[in-house]
Residue, then its C-alpha position, 0 to 999 in steps of 0.5 A: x220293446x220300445x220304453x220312454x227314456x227320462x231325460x237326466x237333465x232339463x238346461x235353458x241356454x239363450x236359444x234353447x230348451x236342453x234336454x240331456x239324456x243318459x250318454x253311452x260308453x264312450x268306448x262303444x262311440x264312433x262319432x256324433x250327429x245331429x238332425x235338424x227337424x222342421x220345427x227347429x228343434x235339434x236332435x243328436x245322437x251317439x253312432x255305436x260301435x255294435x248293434x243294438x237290441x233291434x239292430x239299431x246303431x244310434x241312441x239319443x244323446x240330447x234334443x234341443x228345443x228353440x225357445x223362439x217357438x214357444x209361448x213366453x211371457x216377458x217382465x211387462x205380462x205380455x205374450x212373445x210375438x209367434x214368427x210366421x213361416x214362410x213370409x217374404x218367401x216363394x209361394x213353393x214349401x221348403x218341404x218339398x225341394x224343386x225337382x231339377x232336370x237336366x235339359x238332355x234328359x227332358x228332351x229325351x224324354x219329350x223325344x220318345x213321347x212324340x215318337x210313341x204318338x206317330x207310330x200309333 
């Protein structure tokens, strides 16, 4: 069974929005990672030893939110500028990465098309 996790503790550094969750045993740790979403915002978890309920060996530790991307207002009332994603970029999404080949394979590959095309 799947339940929300509460964070212990809620922290504003300069860039960030901390979000602190309840760490495991420090015996039970391997080492920690980190995962960067598209959004900005940071997720670490804590790699265990055995494990878990569901066959899991991960747990959140923290997820920091970047400050950048939300709303804030300043002393004077007005609204931070948004940034636009993308501008000055290629016209191609980061999301997706260029799929790279090799020259040998894609002559191959034009190689066995032709071939098929004559024998018909």
């Amino acid at each position: 069974m799947n339940v929300a996790r509460k964070p212990i503790k809620i922290e504003k550094t300069k860039n960030f929005i901390v979000e602190d969750y309840k760490d495991p045993p420090k015996k039970q740790v391997l080492r920690y990672r980190s995962k960067k979403l598209e959004d900005g915002s940071v997720l670490t978890f804590a790699v265990l030893r055995g494990k878990g309920p569901e066959g899991g060996r991960t747990k959140l530790v923290n997820v920091k939110y970047p400050k950048r991307g939300r709303e804030t207002d300043d002393a004077e009332g007005r609204k931070a500028p948004v940034p636009l994603h993308g501008a000055g970029g290629s016209a191609r999404s980061r999301s997706t990465p260029r799929r790279r080949v090799s020259r040998s394979s894609a002559r191959s590959r034009s190689r066995s098309l032709s071939r098929s095309r004559n024998v018909a």
